[in-house]
Structure formats: C-alpha cells, structure tokens
N, C-alpha and C positions, 0 to 999 in steps of 0.2 A: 640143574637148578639147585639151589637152597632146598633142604629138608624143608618141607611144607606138611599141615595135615591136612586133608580134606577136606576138617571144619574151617581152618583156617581161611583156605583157597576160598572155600564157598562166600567166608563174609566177606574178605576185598574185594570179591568182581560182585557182590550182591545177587547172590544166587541160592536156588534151593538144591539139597542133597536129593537122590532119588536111587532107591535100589541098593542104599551103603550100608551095610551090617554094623560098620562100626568108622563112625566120623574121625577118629582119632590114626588112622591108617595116614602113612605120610608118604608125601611122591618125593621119588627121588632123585630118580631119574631127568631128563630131559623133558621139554614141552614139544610134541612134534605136530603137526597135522597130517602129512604122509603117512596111511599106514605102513607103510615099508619099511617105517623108522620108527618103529615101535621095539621098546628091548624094556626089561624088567624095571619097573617104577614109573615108568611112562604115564604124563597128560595125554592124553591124543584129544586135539582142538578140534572139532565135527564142524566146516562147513560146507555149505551148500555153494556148487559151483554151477557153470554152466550146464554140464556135462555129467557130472559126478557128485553125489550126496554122501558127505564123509558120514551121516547118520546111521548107514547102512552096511558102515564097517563095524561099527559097535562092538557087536560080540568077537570079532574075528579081532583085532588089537587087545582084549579084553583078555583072551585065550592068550594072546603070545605075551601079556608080561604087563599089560596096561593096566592103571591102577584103578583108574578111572577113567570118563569122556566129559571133556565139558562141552556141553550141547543146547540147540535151543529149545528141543521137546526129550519127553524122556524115553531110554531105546533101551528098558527090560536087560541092562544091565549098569552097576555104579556108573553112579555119573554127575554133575554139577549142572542142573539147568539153568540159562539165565536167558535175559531178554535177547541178544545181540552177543555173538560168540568174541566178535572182532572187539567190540568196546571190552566187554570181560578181557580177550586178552594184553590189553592196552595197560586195564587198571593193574591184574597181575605184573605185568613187565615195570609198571610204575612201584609198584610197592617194593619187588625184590631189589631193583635197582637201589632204593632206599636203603635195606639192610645190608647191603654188599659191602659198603664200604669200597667200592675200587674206584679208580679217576676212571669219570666218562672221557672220551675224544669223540666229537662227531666231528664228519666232514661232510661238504657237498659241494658241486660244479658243475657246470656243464658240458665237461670232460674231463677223464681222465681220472674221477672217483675212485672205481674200482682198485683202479692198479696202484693210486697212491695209499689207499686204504691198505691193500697187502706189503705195501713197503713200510707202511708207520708199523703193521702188525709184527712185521720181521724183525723190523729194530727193537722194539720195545720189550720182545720175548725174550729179547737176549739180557734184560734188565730185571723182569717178572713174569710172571704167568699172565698171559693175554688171550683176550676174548675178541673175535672182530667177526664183523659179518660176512659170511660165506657167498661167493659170488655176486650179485648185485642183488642180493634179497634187502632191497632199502625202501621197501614200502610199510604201510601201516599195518600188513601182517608180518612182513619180513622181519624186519626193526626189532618189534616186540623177543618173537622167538628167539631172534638172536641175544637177546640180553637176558632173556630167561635159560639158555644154556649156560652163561656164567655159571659159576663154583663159591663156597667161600673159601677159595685160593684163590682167585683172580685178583689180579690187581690193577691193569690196564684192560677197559672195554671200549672197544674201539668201531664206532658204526658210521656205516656210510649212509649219511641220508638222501632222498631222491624227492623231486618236485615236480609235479606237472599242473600246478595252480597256486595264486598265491594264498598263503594259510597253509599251506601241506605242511613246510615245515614248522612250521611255527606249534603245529598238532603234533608231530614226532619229536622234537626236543621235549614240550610238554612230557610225553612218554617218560622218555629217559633223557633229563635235565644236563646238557652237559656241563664240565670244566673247561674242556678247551676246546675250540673249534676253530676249525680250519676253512677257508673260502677259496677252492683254487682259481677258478674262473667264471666268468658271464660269455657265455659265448651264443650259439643259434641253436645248440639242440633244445625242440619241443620247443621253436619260436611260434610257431604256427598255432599250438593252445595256448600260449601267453598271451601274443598280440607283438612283441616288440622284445630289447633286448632290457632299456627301461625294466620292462615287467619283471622280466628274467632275475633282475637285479635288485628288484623288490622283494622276489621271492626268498631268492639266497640269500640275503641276508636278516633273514630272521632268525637263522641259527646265533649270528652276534648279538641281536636283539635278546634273547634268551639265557647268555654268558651273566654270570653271577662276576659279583666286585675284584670278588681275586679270583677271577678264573685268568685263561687268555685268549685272544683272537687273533690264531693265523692267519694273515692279507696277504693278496699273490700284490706287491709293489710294482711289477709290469703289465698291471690290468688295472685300468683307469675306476671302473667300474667297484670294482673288490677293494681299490684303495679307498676308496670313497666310503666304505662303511666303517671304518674307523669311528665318523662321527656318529655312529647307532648303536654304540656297547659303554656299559660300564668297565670294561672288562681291560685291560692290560691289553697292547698293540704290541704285536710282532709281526715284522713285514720282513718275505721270503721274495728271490728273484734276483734277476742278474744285473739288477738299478744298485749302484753306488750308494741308494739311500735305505739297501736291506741290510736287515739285522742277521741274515741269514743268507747268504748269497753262493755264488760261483763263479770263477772265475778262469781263464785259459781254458775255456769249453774245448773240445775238439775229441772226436769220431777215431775209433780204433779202425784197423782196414776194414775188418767184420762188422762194419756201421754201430758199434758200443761207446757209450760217451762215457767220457775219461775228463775230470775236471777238479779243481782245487777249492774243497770245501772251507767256507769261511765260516764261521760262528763266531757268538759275545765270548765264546770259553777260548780257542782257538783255532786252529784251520788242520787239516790233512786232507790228501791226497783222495780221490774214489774213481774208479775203473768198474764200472758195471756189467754186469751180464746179462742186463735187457735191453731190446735194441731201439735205438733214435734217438735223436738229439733231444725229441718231446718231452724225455721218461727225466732229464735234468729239473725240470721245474715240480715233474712231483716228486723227484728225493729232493730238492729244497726244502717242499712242501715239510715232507716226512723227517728231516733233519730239524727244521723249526720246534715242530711239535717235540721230537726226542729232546731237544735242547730245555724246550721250559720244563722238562718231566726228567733232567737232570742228570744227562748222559753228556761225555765229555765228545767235541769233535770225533777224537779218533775211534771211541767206540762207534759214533753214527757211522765214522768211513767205513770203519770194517765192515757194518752190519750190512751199511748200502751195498757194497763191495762183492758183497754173498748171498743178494739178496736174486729171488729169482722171480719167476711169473706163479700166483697161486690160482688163477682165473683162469678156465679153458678159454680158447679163440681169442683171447690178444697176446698178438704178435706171437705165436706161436711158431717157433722157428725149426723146421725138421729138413734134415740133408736124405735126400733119395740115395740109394746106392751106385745111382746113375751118376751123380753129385746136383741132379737137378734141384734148391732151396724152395721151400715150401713153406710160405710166412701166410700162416691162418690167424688175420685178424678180424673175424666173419662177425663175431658177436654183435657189434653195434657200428653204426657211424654215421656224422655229424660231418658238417662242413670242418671245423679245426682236426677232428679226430682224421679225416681223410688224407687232409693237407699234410697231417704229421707224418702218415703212414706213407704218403707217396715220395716224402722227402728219407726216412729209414729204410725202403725199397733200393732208391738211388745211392745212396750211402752204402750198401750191404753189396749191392752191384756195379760198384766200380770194377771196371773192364768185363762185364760179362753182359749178356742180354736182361734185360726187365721186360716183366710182364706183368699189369697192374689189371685185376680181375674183378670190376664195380659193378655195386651192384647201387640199388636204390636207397636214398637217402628220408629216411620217414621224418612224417611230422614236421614238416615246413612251411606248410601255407604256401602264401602269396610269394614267398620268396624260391620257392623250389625251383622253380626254371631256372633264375639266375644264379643260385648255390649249384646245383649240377652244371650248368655251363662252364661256371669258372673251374671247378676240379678237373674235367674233360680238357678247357686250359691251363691247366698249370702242371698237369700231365705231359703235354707236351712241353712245357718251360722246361720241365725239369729233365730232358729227355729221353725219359719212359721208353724203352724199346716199341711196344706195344700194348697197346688198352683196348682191352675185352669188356665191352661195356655189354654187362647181362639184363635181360627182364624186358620189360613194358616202357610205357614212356620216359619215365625217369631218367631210365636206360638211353634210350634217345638224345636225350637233351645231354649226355657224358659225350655221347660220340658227336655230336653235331659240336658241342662246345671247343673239343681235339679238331674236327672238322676246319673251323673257322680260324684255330688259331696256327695251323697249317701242318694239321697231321692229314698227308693226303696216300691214296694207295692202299699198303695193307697195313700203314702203321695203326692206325683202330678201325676196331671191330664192332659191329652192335649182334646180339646174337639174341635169341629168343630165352634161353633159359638155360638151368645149370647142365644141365644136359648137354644141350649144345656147346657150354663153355670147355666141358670136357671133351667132347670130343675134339674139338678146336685145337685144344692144349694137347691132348694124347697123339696127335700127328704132327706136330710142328717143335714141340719142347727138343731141347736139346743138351746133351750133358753139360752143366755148368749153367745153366739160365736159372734165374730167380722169380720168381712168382709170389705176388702178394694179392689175398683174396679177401675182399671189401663190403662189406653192405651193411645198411639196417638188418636188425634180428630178426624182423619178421622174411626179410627174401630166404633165406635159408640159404646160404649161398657155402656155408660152412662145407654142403656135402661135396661142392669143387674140392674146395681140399681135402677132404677124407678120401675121396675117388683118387685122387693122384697118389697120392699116397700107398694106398691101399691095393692099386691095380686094378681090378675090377671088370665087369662087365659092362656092357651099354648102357642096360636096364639100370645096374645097380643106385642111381642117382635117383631118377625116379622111384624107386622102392621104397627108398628111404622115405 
C-alpha cells in the first residue's frame, strides 16, 4: 500500500484511534486479514467469521510486525476502531485508489474471469509494473485488499470482479472506479440466485454503466448479450471475438497436437501470429479478451503475441496439466464449474487426447436452480458426443443426472460410471488407468474433487482422500 499514517487511515474509513502512542506512525506495508500474512508495516483487517474472530489475533500480528488492527471493538492493542470493518475497508481501497494514479482494468463474466485476468496481468507486466487480483478474491473484501496492495510504482491495476446479485457490481466498481472494462460473457453460472440469464446480464453490465467518457469497454462481439451493452456506457466500444465485426479478433484457430491453440492475432495496430501454452480452444476468446484491453493501453500486436505466447496458468486447479512418470496426464481443472466452463473442459480433454483414452472425472455443478437437472444431463451428453472414453461421474444426485444424461445418449456398459465420492473415484482410476490415458477432473469448489487429482498424482493411500 501507499505510505499512510494512522491518523490519516482513521479519518477516511471514519474511525477512532485506540491504544496509538503516536498517530503520526505510518503503515507501510501491505493490508492483510490473514494473520499469517502479517510482515513489518502491516494493517491487519479483524473480521468476525463464522468460525474464527480475527479480534483474537490482536496482539499475536501486533508482535510479528503489525502496525496496527483496524477493528470493530478495541483489542488492548493500536488499533483503528470503526463501525463496520468491511465498509472501512471499501472507503480505504476507494481513497488509495484515488492517489495511485495507475489505469484501473476491471473485468467480470460468467466464465472464464480468472484465467483472463492472469493473462491481461501477464501482458501488461511486460509494459509496466501491474497489480491484479490473486486468485478469484473478487468479492467485496477480496477487491478492496487487492487494490490496497498496489505501490506507487504500479501502473496497471488489474481486478476481477464477481457477482452473485444485481447491484454487486455496481458497489465494487463504486470501490475502485475503473478505466476500462472488460465483459467476457453471460452465461448460467449462479443462474439459480439471479433468476435467468436476462438477470445475469443486468448484473454484468454495470461495470459499462460505471466507465467514465474516455475510459473503454471491452464487449465479447460473439455474445449477443455483452454485445448489447454497448448501449449502457459512455465509454469508447471495442469488441473482441472471432465475428468479422471485431476490432480485435482471430483467425485460422486450430489446436497444436497437445490440444494448445495456435491462431493469427488481429488488431487496429496489426496482426501476429500466437501459439499458447494453455490448453483449449476456450482460452482464445480470453487472450482476445486480454489482447483488446493490451491494445487500448498501447501495446503493439506483436508485443501482445509474444506476451500471450508466454503466458502461462497463475490460478491453481484450472487446467492444470501434470504428466505421471507412467505418462498417465493429469488435467486438474477442480476449482469451479459451470455448464460453459464444462463443455470447454470436456472438448480440451479430447483435443489433448487424440489417440489415447479419456477419462472425464465430474463432479457437481453448484448454483443452478430449476435448471440443474437439465445442465447435468446435457454435459453427461455431450460427454458422450465427444467421445470421452469414460465418465466417472462422482458425488450425490447431481452426479446422477451426468450418468444418466451419458446413459440416454448411448453411453451403455462401463463407458460411465456413477460412484459415491472421491474416494471411490480413486480407487476406480488407480485400477484401471493406464500408461498414456488422460484424465480431466471437474466440479463446483465446493465437491472438493481437486483431491482426485492430488491422489493420482501423489500415489497415496486409500484413506489419504478422505483425510484431506
């Protein structure tokens, strides 16, 4: 963060000092809430969770290097009391953002966030010092934090924002105001709290709504939806995707043997070549994405190819691609997944495994509502369209409706499976794998299904899945 004082800190989020010998002391450090990420200059942000009362770390951050706590009671050591620790950190993240002086980038979709967000961050590091959000911490404390790590060296801050009502974003741009923002998609994840995709599309696009007169707004041009908010910004339109009518597009797509897409970047400046080293045909439309934004912040084509070119995965569990010494592939994309997020995964699978066996390891699709039955059926069918060796569909019901959906669309015999849990999925796998087979392991964040592939990987015992 900015060199702040104490005193300072306390007037912007409107708080009283408590315990401070001398208000003029300045953090210099980072804002964390983790005590475990506490180091010399340190805010540590005290909330109350379900489980854990960061109050209680107090002295213990205090000791290791922390300047202060901003808190909602006062804990017998410096600290910054205020009503609401979450709004306090909101108005901080809003004030430093102000004195930074660096171009915001927010981005949000309903897939695909994450990994476009690490790819703008790659490119654009190789132009300036960049700040971007770590993992998918894209909520209303995530956000903050993350802009409050900025420097004054930063010059690109780069944050993913995430919605699960409408107004969410509309409160995070608030936050930290961007320049340009980016819309990749409207799709079904988190249809089931919306209500519909309509909703979805109301949501997402309040990051345009937010865009200042010269900022710009990145629009995915192959999504009817995201085209359509063109009419909701003041803001300068640039439209990414593989329509004739983007300003940023691709062209001659096609897949390296290793399922890698290799495609001829176009831009307003001009075109080169990019061959990447993440896997699927899906990952093209977010380096569009991320080419877009590099182009209005003033990078020529071939610096984007390059940077795309080099750019790798900075997110555990997507698409995480590891070769067994067996040569059995081991593609942990466990972190999340959505009906489009599946489809993409199960078609990078097939691509990766030309002439060898696939094994597609799903798990449960959260957050669907009324539509879940029929979103799991149809991935269970298209599992078989694309002819998946085999599907190991894990868990509870969910799980059900994947196998039954392969069922119906004439996967019969042992081409799937339904199995009780990851446990079972390993054991399944650890008897029948075979040198050269590919495995791709699937679900919502909440199945945990990640530890399939940590197990394979790792060797293991029976138990060990369960322990986890």
């Amino acid at each position: 963060m900015i060199a702040l004082s104490l005193a300072e800190i306390a007037e912007v989020v409107g708080g009283q000092t408590h315990d401070i010998p001398d208000p003029s002391v300045q953090v210099t450090g980072p804002v964390v809430r983790d005590s475990r990420e506490v180091e010399p200059g340190t805010l540590f942000a005290a909330f109350v969770g379900e489980r854990v009362d960061g109050h209680d770390f107090a002295g213990k951050v205090v000791e290791a290097g922390a300047v202060a706590v901003l808190a909602s009671r006062p804990v017998g050591v410096p600290a910054i009391v205020v009503a609401d620790v979450q709004t306090a950190l909101g108005a901080l993240a809003r004030h430093v953002v102000r004195r930074l002086g660096a171009t915001l980038v927010a981005l949000t979709g309903s897939a695909g966030k994450t990994s476009t967000k690490d790819l703008i961050a790659q490119v654009l590091r190789n132009k300036a010092p960049t700040v971007f959000t770590p993992g998918s911490l894209n909520n209303e404390i995530g956000l903050p934090l993350t802009a409050l790590s900025a420097t004054e060296e930063t010059k690109f801050l780069v944050l993913e924002m995430g919605a699960r009502g409408i107004g969410h974003i509309r409160y995070l741009a608030g936050l930290t105001p961007p320049k340009v923002g980016l819309v990749l998609n409207v799709g079904t994840a988190h249809i089931g709290e919306f209500g519909g995709r309509e909703q979805i599309a109301q949501a997402k696009g309040e990051l345009v709504e937010s865009l200042p007169e010269d900022g710009a707004a990145i629009l995915n041009a192959d999504d009817p939806l995201v085209r359509a908010m063109a009419s909701r910004t003041k803001a300068k339109v640039i439209l990414f995707g593989e329509s004739d009518e983007a300003d940023v597009r691709a062209e001659n797509v096609r897949l390296t043997d290793s399922g890698q897409p290799s495609f001829m970047l176009h831009t307003p400046s001009g075109c080169s070549d990019v061959t990447m080293r993440l896997y699927g045909e899906h990952h093209v439309s977010n380096a569009l994405a991320a080419a877009a934004v590099a182009h209005e912040l003033g990078m020529s084509a071939e610096e984007i190819a390059t940077a795309l070119s080099e750019a790798g995965s900075l997110s555990r569990w997507r698409m995480e691609v590891t070769e067994r010494p067996d040569g059995v592939t081991v593609v942990n994309d466990a972190y999340n997944a959505n009906p489009e997020s599946m489809r993409a995964a199960l078609r990078a699978l097939v691509a990766m495994g030309k002439g060898r066996r696939t094994w597609a390891v799903l798990g449960k699709m959260a957050e669907l509502g009324d539509e879940a039955l029929a979103e799991h059926d149809a991935v269970g069918r298209l599992a078989v369209r694309l002819n998946v060796s085999k599907l190991v569909a894990v868990g509870g019901r969910e799980a059900s409706w994947l196998q039954l959906g392969a069922y119906n669309e004439g996967s019969w015999g042992e081409e799937s499976v339904h199995v009780s849990d990851a446990q079972a999925a390993v054991d399944l796998l650890r008897s029948e794998l075979r040198p050269g087979d590919v495995v791709l392991v699937k679900a919502s964040r909440s199945v945990g299904l990640e530890s399939v592939a940590e197990a394979l990987l790792a060797g293991g015992t029976e138990g060990e899945v369960a322990a986890r």
